[in-house]
C-alpha positions as CSV (number, residue, x, y, z in Angstrom):
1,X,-40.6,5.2,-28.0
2,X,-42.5,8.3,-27.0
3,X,-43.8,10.4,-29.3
4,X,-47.2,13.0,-29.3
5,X,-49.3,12.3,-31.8
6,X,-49.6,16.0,-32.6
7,X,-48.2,19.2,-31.3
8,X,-47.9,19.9,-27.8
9,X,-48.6,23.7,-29.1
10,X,-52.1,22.2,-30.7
11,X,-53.5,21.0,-27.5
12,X,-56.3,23.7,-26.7
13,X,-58.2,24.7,-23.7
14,X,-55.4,23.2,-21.5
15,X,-54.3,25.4,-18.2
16,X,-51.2,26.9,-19.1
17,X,-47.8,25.1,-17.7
18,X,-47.1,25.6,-13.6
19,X,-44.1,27.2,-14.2
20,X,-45.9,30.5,-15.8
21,X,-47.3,31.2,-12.2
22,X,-44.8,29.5,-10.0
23,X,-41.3,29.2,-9.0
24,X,-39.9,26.6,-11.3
25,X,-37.7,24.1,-10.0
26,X,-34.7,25.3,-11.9
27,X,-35.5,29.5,-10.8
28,X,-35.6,28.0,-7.3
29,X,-31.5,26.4,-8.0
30,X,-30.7,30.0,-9.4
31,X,-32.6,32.0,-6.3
32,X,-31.2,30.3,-3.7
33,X,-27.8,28.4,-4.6
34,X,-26.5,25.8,-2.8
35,X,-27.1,27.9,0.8
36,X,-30.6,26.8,0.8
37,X,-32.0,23.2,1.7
38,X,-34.8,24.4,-0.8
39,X,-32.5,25.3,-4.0
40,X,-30.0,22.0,-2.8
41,X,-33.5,19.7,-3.2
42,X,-34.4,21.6,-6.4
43,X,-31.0,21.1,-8.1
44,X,-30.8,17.1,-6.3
45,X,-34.4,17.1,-8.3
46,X,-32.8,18.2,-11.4
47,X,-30.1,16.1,-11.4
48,X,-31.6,12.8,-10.9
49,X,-34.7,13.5,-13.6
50,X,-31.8,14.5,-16.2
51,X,-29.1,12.3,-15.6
52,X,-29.5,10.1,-18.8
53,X,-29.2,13.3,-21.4
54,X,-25.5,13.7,-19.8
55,X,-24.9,10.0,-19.9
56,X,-25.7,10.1,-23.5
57,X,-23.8,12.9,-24.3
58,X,-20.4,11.4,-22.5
59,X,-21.1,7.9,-24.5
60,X,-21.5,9.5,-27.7
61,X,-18.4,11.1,-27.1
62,X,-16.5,7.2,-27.2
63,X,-16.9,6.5,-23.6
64,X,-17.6,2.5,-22.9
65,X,-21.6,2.4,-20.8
66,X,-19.1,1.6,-17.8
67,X,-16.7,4.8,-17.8
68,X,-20.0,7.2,-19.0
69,X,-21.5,6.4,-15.7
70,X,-19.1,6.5,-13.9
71,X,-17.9,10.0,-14.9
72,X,-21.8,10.9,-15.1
73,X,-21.4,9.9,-10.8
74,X,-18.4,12.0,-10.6
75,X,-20.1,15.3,-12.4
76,X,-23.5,15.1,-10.3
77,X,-21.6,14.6,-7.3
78,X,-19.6,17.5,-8.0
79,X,-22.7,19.9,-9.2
80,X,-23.8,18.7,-5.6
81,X,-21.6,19.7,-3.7
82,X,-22.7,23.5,-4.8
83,X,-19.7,24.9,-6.5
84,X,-20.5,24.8,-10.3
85,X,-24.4,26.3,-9.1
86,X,-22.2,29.8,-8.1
87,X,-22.4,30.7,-11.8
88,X,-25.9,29.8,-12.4
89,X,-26.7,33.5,-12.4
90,X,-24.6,34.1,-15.4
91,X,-27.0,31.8,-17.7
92,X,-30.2,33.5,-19.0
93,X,-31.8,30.8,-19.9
94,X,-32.4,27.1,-19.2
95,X,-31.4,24.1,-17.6
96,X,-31.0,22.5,-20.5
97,X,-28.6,25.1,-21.4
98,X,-27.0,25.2,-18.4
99,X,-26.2,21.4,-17.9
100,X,-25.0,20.7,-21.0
101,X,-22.1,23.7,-20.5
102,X,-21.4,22.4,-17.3
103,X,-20.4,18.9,-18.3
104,X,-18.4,20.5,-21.1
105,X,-16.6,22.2,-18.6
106,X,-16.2,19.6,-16.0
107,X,-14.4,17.1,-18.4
108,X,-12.2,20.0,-19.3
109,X,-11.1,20.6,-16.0
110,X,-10.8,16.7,-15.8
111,X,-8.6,16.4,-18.5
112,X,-6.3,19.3,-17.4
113,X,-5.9,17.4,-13.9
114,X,-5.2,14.4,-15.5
115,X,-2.9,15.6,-17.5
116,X,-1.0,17.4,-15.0
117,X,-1.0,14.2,-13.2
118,X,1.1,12.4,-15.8
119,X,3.4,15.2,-15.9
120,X,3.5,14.7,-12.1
121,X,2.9,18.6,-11.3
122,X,-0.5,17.9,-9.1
123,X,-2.1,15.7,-6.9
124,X,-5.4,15.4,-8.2
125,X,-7.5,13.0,-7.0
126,X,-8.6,11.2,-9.8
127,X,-8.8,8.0,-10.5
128,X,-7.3,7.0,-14.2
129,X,-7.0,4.4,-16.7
130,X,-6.5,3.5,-19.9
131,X,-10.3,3.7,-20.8
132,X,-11.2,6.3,-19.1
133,X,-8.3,8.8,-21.0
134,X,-10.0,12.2,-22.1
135,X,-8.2,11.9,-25.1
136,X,-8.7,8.8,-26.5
137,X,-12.0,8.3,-28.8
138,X,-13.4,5.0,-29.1
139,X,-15.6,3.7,-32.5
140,X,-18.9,5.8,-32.4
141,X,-21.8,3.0,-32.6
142,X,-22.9,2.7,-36.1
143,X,-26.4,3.0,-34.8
144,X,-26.2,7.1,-35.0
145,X,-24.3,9.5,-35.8
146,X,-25.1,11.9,-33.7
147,X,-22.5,14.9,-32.4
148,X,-22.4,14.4,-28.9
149,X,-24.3,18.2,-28.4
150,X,-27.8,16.6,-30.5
151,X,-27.5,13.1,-28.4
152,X,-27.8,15.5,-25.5
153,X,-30.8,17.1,-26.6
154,X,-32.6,13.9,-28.1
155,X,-32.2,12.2,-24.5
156,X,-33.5,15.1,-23.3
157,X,-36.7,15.4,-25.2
158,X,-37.1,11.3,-24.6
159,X,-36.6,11.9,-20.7
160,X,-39.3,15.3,-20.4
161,X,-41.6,13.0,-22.2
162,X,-40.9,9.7,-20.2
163,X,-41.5,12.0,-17.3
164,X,-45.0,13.4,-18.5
165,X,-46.1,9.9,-19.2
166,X,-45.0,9.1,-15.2
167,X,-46.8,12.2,-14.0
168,X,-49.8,11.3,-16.5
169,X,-49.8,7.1,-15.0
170,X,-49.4,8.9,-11.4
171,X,-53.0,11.0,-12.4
172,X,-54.6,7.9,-13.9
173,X,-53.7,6.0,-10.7
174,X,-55.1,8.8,-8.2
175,X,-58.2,8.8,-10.3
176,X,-58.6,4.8,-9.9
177,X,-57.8,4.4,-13.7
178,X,-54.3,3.0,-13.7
179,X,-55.4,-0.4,-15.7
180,X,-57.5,1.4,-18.2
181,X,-54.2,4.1,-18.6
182,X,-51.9,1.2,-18.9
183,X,-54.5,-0.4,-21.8
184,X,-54.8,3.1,-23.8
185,X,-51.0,3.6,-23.5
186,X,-50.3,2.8,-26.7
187,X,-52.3,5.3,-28.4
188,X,-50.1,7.7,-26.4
189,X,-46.9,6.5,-27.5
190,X,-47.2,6.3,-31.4
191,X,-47.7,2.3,-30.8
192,X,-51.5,2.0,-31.7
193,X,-50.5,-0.8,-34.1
194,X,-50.4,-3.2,-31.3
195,X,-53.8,-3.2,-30.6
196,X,-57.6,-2.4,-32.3
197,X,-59.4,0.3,-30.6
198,X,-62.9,-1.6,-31.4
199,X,-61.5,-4.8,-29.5
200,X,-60.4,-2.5,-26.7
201,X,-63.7,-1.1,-26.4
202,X,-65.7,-4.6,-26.4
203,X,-63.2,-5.7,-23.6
204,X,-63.7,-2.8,-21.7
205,X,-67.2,-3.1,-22.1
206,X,-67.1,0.6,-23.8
207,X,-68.6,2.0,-26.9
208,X,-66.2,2.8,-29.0
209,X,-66.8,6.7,-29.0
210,X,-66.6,6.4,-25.2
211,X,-63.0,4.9,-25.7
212,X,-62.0,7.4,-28.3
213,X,-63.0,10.3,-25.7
214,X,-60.7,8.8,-23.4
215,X,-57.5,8.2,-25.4
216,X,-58.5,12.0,-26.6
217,X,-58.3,13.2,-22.9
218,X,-55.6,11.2,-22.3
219,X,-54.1,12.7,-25.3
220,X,-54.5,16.1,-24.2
221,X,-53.6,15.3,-20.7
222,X,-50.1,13.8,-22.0
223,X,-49.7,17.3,-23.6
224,X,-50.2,19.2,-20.3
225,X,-47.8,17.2,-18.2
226,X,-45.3,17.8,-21.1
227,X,-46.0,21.4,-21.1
228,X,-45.1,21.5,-17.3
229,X,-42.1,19.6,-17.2
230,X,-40.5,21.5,-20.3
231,X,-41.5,24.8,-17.8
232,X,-39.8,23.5,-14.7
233,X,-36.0,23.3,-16.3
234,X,-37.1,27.1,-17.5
235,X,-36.3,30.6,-15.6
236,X,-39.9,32.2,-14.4
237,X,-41.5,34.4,-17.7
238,X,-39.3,32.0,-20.3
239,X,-41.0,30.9,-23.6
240,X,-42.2,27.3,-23.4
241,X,-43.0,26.6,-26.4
242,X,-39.9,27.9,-27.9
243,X,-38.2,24.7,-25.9
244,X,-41.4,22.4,-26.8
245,X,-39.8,23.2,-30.7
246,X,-36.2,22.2,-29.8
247,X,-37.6,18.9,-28.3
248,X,-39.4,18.4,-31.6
249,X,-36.6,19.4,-33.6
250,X,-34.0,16.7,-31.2
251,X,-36.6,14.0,-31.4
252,X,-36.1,14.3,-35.4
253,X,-32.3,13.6,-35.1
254,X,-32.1,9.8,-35.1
């Protein structure tokens, strides 16, 4: 699992996150709605890097793996198609924020069709059955007992840091040093245990403080990429680290 090793907030000398200087993906889907091919491919962006947090939520609601994905198709396809984006204007504040409302009210307008299906007063095209009821509630997995709201936001902090570590393997491999990333990985990820820094270092044919540089670079580098991704689902000006502390504070909740 992927954990930092210390505070994002502790990582001095870094450059600050993109998104304090540049239009961030998710100001871009608020700017220019679904109207623009840029704002369309900012929100398709979206959607695919933070489709797992909503699959989470709808399986911790009693949904089978099955029916969560295949209402999670039906919700992404519909925030696609640019109708639930009209009202992004009305949220002042993040993605995060914004998603999770919007599944919230998506299954509520769900169930509503469905039931005025059974009652055979509309023609919604929907397709039901028996597991995929809005108001039935399968056996929560004994493995958590999360509310559906903090399963959200714990697949959300394990996705932004999945996706730092990607943008972090996707630096090591531009900079020629995708094996020696993939080796040091697991001082990155709270998995150190698996290996012996020393050995590392004799089979890399490093001196040990040489290796401890890097995994401290790569430390600090891990940090940064986190730092940009949290300010990418953020409106321009927003508080990063105030979201870097609600990851923290998800990432508790197991």
């Amino acid at each position: 699992m992927l954990t930092p090793m210390t505070p994002i907030s502790d990582a001095g000398g870094l450059p600050p996150a993109a998104g304090h200087f540049h239009t961030t993906r998710w100001t871009q889907v608020i700017q220019a709605k679904e109207s623009s091919r840029e704002g369309q491919d900012a929100l398709r962006e979206l959607c695919e890097a933070y489709y797992a947090p909503v699959q989470a939520f709808l399986r911790r609601q009693g949904r089978e793996a099955e029916v969560a994905r295949e209402v999670a198709h039906e919700f992404f396809a519909y925030m696609l198609e640019g109708q639930a984006i009209r009202t992004a204007e009305k949220v002042k504040g993040r993605f995060r924020s914004y998603l999770l409302g919007a599944i919230k009210h998506f299954l509520a307008h769900r169930h509503e069709a469905a039931q005025r299906l059974r009652r055979g007063a509309g023609q919604a095209a929907i397709s039901l059955s028996g597991d995929d009821d809005e108001a039935s509630a399968l056996v929560v997995s004994d493995e958590s007992q999360l509310s559906p709201d903090l399963a959200f936001d714990r697949q959300w902090a394990l996705t932004v840091l999945d996706r730092a570590m990607q943008a972090l393997h996707r630096e090591s491999e531009a900079e020629g040093k995708a094996q020696v990333f993939i080796r040091l990985q697991p001082w990155l990820t709270g998995e150190s245990e698996h290996g012996n820094q020393a050995a590392l270092a004799e089979e890399l044919g490093l001196n040990l403080n040489s290796l401890k540089s890097m995994v401290y670079r790569l430390r600090q580098r891990f940090r940064h990429w986190v730092r940009e991704e949290v300010a990418s689902t953020l409106p321009e000006g927003s508080d990063v680290e105030e979201e870097l502390q609600m990851l923290f504070s998800a990432l508790r909740n197991r």
